[in-house]
C-alpha positions as a Python dict, from the first residue, in 0.01 Angstrom:
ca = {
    (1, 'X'): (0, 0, 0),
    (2, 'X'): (43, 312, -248),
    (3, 'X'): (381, 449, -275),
    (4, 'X'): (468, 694, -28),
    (5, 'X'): (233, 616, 224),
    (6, 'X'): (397, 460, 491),
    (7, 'X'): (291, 341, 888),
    (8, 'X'): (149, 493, 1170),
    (9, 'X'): (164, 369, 1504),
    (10, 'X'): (-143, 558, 1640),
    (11, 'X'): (-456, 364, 1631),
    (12, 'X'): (-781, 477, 1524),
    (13, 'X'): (-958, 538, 1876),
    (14, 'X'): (-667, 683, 2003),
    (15, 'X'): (-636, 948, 1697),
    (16, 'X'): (-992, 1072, 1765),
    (17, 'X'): (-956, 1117, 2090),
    (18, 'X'): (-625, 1317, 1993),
    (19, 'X'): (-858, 1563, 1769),
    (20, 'X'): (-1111, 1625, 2019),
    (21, 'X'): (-790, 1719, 2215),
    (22, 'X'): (-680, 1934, 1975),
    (23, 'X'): (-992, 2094, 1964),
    (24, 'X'): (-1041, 2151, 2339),
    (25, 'X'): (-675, 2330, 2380),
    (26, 'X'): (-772, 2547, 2053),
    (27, 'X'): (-1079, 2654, 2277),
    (28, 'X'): (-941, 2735, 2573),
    (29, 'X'): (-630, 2900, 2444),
    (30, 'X'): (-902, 3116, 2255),
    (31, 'X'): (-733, 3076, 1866),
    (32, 'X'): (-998, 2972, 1677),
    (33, 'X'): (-878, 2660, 1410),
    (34, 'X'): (-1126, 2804, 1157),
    (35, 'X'): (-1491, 3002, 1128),
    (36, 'X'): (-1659, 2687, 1051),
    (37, 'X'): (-1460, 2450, 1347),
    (38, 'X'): (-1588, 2125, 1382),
    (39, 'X'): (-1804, 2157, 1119),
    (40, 'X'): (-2019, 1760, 1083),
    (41, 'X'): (-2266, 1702, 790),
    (42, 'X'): (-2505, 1633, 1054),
    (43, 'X'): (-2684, 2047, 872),
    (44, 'X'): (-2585, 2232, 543),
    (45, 'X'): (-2638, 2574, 451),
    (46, 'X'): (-2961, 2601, 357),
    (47, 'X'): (-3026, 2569, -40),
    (48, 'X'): (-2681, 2434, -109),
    (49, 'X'): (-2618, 2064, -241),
    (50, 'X'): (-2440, 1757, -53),
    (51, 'X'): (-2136, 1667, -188),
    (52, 'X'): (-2144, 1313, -381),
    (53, 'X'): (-2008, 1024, -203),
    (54, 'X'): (-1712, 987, -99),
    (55, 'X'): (-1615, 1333, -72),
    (56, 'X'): (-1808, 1569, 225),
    (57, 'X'): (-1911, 1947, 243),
    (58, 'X'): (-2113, 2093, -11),
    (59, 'X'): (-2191, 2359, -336),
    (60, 'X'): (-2434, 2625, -386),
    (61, 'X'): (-2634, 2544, -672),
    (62, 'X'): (-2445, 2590, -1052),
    (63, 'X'): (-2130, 2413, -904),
    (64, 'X'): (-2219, 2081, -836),
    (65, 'X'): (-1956, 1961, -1133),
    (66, 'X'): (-1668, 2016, -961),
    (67, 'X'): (-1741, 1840, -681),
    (68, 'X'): (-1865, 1558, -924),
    (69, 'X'): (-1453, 1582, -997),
    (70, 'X'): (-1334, 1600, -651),
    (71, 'X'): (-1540, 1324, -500),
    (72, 'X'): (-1404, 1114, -845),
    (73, 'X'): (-1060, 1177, -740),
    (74, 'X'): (-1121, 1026, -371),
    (75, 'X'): (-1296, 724, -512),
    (76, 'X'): (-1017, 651, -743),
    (77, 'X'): (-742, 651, -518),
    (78, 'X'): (-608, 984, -685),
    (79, 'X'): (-645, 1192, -350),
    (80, 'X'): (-573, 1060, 6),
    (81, 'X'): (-730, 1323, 111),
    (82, 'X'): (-803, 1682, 26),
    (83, 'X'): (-1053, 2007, 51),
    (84, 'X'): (-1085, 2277, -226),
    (85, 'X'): (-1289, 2583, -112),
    (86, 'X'): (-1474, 2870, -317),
    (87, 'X'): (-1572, 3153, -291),
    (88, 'X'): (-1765, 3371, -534),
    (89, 'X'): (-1860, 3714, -535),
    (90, 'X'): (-1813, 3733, -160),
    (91, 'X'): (-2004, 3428, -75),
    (92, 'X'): (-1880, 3073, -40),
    (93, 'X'): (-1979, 2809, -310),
    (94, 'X'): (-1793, 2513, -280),
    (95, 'X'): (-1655, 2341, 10),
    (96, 'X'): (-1567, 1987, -40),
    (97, 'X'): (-1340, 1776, 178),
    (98, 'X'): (-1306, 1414, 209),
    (99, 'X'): (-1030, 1117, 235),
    (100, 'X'): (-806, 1065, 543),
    (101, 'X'): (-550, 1317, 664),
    (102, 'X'): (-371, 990, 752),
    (103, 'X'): (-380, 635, 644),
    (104, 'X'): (-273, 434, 890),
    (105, 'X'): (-491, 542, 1191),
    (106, 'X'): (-761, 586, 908),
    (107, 'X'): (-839, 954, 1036),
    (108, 'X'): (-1057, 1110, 832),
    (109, 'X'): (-1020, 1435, 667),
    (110, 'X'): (-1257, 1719, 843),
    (111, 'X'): (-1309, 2094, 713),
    (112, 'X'): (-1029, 2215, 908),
    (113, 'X'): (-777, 1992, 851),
    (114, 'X'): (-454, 2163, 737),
    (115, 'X'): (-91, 2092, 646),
    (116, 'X'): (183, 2275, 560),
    (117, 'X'): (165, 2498, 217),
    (118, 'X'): (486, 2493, 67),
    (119, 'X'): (529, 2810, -185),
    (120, 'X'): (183, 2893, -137),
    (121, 'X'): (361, 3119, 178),
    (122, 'X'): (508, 3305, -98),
    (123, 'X'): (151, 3483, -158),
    (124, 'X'): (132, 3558, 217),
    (125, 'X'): (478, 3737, 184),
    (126, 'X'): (395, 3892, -129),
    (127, 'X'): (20, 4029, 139),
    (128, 'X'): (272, 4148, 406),
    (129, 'X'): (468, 4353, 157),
    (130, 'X'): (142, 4459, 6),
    (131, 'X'): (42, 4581, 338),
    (132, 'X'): (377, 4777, 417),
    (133, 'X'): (309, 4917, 59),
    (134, 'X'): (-49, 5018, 177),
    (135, 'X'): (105, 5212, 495),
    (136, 'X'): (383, 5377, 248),
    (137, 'X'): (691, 5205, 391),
    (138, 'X'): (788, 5057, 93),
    (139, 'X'): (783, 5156, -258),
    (140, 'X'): (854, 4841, -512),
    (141, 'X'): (1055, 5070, -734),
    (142, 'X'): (1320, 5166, -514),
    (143, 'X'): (1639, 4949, -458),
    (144, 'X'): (1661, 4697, -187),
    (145, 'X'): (1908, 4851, -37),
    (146, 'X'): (1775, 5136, 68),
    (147, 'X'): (1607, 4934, 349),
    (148, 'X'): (1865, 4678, 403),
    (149, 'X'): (2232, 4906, 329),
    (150, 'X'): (2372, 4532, 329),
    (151, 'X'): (2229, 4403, 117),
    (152, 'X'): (2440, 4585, -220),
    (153, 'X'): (2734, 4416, -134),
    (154, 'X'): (2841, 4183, -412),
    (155, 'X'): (2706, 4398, -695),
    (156, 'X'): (2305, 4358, -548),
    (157, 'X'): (2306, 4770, -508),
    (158, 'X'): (2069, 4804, -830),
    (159, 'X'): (1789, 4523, -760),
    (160, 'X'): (1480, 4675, -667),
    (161, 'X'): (1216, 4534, -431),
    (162, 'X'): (975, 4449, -732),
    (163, 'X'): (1308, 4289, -905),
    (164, 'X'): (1378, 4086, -623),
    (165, 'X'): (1027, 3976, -588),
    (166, 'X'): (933, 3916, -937),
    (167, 'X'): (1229, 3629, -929),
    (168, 'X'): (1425, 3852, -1160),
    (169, 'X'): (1688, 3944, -956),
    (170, 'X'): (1970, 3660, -1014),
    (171, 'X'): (1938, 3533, -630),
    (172, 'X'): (1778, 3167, -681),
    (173, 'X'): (2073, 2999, -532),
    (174, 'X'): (2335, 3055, -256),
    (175, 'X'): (2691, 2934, -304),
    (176, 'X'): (2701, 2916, 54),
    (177, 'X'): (2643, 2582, 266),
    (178, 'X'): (2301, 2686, 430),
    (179, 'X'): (2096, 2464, 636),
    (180, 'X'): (1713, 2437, 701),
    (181, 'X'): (1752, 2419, 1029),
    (182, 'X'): (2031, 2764, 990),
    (183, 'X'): (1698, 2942, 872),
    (184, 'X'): (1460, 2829, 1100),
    (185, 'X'): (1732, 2890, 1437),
    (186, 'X'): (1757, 3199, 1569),
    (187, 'X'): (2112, 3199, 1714),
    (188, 'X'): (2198, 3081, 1324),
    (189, 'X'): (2056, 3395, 1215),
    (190, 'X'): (2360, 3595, 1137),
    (191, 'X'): (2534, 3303, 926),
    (192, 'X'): (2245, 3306, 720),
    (193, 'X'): (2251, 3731, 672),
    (194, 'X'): (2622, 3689, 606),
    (195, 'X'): (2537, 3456, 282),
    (196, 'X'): (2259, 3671, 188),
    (197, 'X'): (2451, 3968, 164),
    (198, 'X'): (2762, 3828, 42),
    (199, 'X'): (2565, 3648, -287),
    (200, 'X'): (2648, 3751, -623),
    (201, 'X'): (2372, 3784, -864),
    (202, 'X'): (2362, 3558, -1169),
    (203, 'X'): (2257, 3800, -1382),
    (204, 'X'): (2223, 4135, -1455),
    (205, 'X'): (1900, 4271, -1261),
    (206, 'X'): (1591, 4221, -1520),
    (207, 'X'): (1785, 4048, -1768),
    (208, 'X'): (1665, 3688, -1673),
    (209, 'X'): (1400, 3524, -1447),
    (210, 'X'): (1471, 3225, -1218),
    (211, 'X'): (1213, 3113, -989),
    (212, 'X'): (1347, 3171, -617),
    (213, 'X'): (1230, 2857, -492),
    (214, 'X'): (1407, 2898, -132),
    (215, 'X'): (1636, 3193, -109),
    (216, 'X'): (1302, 3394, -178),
    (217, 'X'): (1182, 3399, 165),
    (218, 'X'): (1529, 3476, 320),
    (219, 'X'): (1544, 3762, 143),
    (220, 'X'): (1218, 3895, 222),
    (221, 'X'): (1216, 3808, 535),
    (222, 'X'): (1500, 4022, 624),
    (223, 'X'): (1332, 4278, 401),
    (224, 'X'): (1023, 4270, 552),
    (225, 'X'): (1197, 4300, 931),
    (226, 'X'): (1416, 4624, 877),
    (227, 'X'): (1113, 4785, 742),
    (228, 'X'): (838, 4658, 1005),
    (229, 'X'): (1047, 4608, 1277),
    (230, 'X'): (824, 4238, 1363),
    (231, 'X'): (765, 3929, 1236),
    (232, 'X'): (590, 3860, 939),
    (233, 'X'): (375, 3602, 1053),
    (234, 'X'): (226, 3802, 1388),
    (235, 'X'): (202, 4114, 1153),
    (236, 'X'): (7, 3927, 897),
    (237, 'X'): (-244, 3741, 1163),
    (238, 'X'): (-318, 4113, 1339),
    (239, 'X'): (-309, 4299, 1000),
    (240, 'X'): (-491, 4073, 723),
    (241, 'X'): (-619, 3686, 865),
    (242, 'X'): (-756, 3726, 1221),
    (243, 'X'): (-967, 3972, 1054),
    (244, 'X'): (-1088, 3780, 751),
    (245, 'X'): (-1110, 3461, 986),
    (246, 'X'): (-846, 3273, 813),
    (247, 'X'): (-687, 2963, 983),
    (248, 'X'): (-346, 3054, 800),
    (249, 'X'): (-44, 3083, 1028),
    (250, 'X'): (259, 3184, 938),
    (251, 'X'): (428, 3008, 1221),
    (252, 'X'): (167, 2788, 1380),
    (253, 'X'): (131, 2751, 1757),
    (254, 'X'): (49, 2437, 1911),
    (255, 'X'): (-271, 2449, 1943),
    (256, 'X'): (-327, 2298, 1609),
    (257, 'X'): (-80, 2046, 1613),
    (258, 'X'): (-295, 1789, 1597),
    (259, 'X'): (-542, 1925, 1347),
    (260, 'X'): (-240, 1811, 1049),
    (261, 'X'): (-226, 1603, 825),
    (262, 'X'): (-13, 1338, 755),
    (263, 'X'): (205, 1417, 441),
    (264, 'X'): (256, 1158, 182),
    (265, 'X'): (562, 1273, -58),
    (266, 'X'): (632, 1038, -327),
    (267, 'X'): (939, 807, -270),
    (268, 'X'): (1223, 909, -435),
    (269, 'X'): (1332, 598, -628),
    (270, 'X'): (933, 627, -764),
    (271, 'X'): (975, 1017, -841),
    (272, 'X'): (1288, 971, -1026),
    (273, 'X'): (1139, 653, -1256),
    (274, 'X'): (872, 906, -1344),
    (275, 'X'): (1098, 1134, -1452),
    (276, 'X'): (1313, 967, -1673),
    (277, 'X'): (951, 806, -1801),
    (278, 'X'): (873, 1189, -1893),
    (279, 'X'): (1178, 1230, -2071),
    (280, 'X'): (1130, 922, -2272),
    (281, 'X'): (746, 972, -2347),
    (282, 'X'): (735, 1308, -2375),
    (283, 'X'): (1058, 1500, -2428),
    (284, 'X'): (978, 1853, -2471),
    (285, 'X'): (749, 1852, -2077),
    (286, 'X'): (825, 2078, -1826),
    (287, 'X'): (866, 1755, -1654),
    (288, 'X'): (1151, 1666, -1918),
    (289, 'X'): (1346, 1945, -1967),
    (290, 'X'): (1317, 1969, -1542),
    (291, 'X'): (1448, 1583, -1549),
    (292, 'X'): (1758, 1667, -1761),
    (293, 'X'): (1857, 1979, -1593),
    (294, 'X'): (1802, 1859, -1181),
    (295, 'X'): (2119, 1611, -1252),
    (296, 'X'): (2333, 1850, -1370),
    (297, 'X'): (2620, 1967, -1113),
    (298, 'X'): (2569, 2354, -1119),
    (299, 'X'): (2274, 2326, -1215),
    (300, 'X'): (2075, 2651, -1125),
    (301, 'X'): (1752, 2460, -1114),
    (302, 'X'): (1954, 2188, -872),
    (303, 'X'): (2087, 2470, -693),
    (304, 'X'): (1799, 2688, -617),
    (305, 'X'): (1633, 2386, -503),
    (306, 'X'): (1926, 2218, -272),
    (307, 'X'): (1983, 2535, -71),
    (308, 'X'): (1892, 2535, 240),
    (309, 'X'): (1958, 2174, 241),
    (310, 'X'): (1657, 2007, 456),
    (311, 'X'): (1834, 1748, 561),
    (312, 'X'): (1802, 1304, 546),
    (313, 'X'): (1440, 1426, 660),
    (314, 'X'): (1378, 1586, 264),
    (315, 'X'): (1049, 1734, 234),
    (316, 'X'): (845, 1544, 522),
    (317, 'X'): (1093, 1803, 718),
    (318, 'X'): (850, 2094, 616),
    (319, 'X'): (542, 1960, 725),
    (320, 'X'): (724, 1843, 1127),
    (321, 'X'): (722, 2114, 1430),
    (322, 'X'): (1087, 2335, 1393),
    (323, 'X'): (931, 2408, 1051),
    (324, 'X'): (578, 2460, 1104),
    (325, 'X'): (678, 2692, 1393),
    (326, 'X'): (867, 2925, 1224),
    (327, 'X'): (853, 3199, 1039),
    (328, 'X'): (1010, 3084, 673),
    (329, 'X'): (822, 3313, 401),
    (330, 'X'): (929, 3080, 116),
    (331, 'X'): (756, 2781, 276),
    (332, 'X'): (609, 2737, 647),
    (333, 'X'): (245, 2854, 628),
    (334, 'X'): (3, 2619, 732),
    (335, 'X'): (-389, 2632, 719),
    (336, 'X'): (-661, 2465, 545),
    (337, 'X'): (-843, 2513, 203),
    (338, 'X'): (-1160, 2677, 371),
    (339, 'X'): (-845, 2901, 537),
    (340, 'X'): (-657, 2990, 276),
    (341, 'X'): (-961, 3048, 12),
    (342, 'X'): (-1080, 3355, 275),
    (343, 'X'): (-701, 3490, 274),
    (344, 'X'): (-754, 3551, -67),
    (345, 'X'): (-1081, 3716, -56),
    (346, 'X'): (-922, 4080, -54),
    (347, 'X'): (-727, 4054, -390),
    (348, 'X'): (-1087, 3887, -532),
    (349, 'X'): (-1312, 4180, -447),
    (350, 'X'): (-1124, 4471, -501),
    (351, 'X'): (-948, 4542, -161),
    (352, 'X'): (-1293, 4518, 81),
    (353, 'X'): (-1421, 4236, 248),
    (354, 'X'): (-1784, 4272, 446),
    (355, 'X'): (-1717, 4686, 527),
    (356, 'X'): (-1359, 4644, 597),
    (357, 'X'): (-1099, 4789, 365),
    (358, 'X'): (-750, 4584, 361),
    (359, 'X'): (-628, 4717, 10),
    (360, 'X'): (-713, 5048, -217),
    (361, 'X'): (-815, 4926, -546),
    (362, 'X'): (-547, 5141, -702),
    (363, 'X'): (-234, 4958, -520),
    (364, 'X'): (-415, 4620, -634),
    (365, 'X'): (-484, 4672, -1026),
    (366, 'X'): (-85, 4636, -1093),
    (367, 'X'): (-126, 4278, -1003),
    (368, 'X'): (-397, 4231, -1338),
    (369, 'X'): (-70, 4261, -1498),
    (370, 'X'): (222, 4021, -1605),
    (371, 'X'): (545, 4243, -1434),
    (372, 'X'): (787, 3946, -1601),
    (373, 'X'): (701, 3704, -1776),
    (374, 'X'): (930, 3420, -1923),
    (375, 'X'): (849, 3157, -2198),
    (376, 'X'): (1108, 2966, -1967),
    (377, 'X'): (1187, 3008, -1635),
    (378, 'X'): (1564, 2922, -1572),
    (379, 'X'): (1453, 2681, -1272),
    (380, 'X'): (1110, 2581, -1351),
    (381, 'X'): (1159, 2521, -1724),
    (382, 'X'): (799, 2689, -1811),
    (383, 'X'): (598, 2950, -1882),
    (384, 'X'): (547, 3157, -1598),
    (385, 'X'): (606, 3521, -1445),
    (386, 'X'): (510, 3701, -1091),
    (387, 'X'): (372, 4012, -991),
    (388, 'X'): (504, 4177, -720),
    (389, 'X'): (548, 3840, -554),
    (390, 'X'): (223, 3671, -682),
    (391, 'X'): (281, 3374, -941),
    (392, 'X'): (139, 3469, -1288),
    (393, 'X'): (59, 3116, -1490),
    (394, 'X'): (-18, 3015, -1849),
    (395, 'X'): (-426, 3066, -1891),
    (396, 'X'): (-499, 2665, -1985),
    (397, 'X'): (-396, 2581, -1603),
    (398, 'X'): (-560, 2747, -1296),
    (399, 'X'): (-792, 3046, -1485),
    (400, 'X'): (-891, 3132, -1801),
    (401, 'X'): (-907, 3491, -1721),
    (402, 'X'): (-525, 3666, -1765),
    (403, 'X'): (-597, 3937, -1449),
    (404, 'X'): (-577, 3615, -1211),
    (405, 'X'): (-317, 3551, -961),
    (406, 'X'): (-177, 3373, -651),
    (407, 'X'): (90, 3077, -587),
    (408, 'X'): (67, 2707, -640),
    (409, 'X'): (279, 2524, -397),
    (410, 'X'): (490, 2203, -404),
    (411, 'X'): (304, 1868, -445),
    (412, 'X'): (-48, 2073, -581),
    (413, 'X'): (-152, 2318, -248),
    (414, 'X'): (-293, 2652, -403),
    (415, 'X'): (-398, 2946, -352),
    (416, 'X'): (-563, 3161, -580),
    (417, 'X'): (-781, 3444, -642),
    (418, 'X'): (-945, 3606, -1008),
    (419, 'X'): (-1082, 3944, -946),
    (420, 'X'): (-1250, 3960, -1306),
    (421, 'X'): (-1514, 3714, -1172),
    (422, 'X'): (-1439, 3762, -764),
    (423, 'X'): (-1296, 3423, -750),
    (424, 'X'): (-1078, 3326, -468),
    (425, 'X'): (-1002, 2938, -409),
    (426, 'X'): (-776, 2720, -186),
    (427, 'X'): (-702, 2381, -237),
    (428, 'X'): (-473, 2165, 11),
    (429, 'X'): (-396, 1799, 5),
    (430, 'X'): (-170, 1545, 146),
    (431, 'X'): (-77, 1326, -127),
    (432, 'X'): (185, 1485, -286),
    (433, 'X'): (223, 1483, -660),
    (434, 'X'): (546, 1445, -836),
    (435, 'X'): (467, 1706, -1105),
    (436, 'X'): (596, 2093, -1143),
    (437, 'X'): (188, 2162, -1170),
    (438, 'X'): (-68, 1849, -1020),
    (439, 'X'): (-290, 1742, -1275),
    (440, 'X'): (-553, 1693, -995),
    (441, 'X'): (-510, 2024, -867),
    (442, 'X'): (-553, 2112, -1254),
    (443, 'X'): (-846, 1953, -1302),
    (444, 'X'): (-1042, 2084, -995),
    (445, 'X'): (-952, 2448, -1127),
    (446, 'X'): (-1118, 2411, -1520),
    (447, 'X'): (-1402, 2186, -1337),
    (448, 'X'): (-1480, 2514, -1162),
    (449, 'X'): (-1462, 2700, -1424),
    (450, 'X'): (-1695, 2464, -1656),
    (451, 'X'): (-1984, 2523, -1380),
    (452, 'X'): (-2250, 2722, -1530),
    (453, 'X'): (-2226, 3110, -1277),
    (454, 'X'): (-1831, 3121, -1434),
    (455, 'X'): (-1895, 3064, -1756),
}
């Protein structure tokens, strides 16, 4: 068996039973999983193209090479499974899916599976600020503090909101000893506020940039409450995805527990071979310079990844219920690629979708823009920069076009939108990759943009 795969004791019959299930409760609890549930091949769209064995779904005609790529990843073994959705100009054009969402019972992959997102919930923050923004409650030059007086304690009085979410405020790591299950815990709440507030910077506000790989969605979070006065995740389903039909939840009820996929992180022993392969083979790769730097006690790239501390569970914690549940803007969103492509269709088309205006076009063209930008990040060790919380990337990796945006997420989930072209994509899978960026995820992005309308 493939690393990282693992058992199951749930047979086949018994798993599709569980999904129809699944689907029932969704029904009668009236949440719909997605706009296209239950979707079959047994009908397409009319004049679109079947995807090529093995994959499933379909392209509108011009796109049929990167679902050439995506079923070549499920034959190969590459993908366990996967779906990448499109959408152009308004209109969806790809929407492949294929492989199992989990190995041992053999379930197959459908159009709504979904799993959890990782840092791809960092764009849904960065929507729910956006929104705020939109109603004039928050301005992203003015200092943090004036909506959270607690937070200028230890010298954070200067860091503006746009500082804090453009990674350049000094905040990637917490000296104190917080727990996963401290942020996810209500009654743990104020221990968690009390090491927010009382963290130091580690630098001077604008003077470096250190991806906020966890602390970021603590921060906001609390952010995002004193101003709105709700949760984040009930504000953005009334505000922004109920109304696009988006399957994204940020903190997912149980109606779609059993519409997940199984996750499939790479074993550790594996993950670490690879990396000191990287730093043998190629020296000067992000993957390198990230190998050399995680060992280091003090570390900040150790450190703004080990705090919260998930636990003997490690990653497979994120995608299990406490997590999935909750509200955690750095990592808990859930949905599907079909899902999370449509939660992106507002940043793609100018700030309407089909009549309904989410976003002015004026509070959206600062996003075109790289805010900060660093030839290397102080965690990451790459390229990269953020615009008022959306992830700006080099040009050779998800779009060729600089005025894109979104936010990649650990293991190769993304989300992603380029409103030069109206291009808004999701892509989630449960095969983990090892990598800072996944090769696969990658190559489905320049396929797309080798098909013949993008060019």
């Amino acid at each position: 068996m493939d690393p990282g795969l693992g058992e199951s004791v749930v047979c086949r019959a018994s798993a599709r039973r569980a999904l129809g299930a699944a689907l029932a409760l969704v029904r009668s609890a009236g949440l719909q999983p997605s706009h296209h549930e239950d979707k079959t091949m047994t009908s397409l769209p009319p004049g679109v193209l079947p995807a090529p064995h093995p994959a499933q779904g379909w392209t509108a005609p011009g796109f049929e090479y990167v679902a050439r790529v995506f079923a070549s990843q499920l034959a190969s073994g590459e993908e366990v499974g996967a779906g990448f959705t499109v959408y152009h100009r308004g209109t969806c054009v790809v929407d492949l899916w294929g492989g199992q969402a989990d190995v041992a019972s053999q379930r197959p992959w459908g159009s709504d599976t979904r799993l959890v997102l990782f840092s791809v919930t960092k764009a849904l923050a960065a929507m729910a600020l956006h929104l705020l923004a939109e109603d004039a409650l928050l301005v992203w030059d003015a200092p943090v503090a004036d909506y959270w007086p607690g937070f200028a304690a230890a010298g954070k009085g200067r860091i503006t909101v746009r500082t804090l979410v453009n990674h350049r405020g000094g905040l990637a790591a917490l000296d104190a000893p917080v727990r996963l299950r401290d942020c996810l815990e209500p009654g743990r709440s104020q221990r968690v506020l009390r090491a927010l507030e009382r963290q130091a910077p580690a630098w001077e506000p604008e003077q470096g940039q250190g991806y906020h790989a966890l602390t970021f969605g603590l921060y906001v979070d609390e952010l995002f409450r004193r101003i709105a006065g709700e949760d984040m995740g009930a504000f953005l389903r009334r505000r922004l995805l109920e109304p696009l039909r988006s399957d994204v939840w940020l903190g997912t009820p149980p109606a779609y527990d059993l519409l997940f996929a199984t996750l499939y992180p790479p074993p550790t022993l594996w993950r670490l071979r690879q990396m000191v392969r990287a730093m043998s083979v190629d020296p000067d790769s992000t993957e390198a310079r990230v190998a050399r730097d995680l060992p280091k006690k003090g570390s900040l790239t150790r450190r703004a990844f080990s705090r919260p501390s998930a636990g003997a569970g490690g990653l497979a914690e994120y995608n299990a219920l406490p997590v999935r549940r909750s509200c955690f803007p750095s990592a808990s969103a859930t949905g599907s690629a079909h899902g999370l492509a449509r939660a992106f269709l507002p940043f793609a088309l100018g700030g309407e979708v089909e009549g309904k205006r989410y976003f002015s076009e004026a509070s959206l063209e600062p996003l075109m823009r790289r805010q900060g930008w660093s030839e290397r990040d102080s965690v990451l060790q790459k390229p990269l920069g953020w615009s008022q919380g959306f992830l700006k990337e080099e040009r050779h990796l998800f779009c060729p076009n600089p005025s894109s945006f979104g936010h990649s997420g650990m293991g190769g989930a993304l989300g992603w939108c380029d409103p030069s072209q109206g291009v808004a994509l999701g892509y989630v899978m449960n095969r983990m990759d090892w990598r800072v960026r996944s090769p696969r995820c990658v190559a489905l992005c320049r396929a797309l943009y080798e098909c013949e309308p993008l060019r």
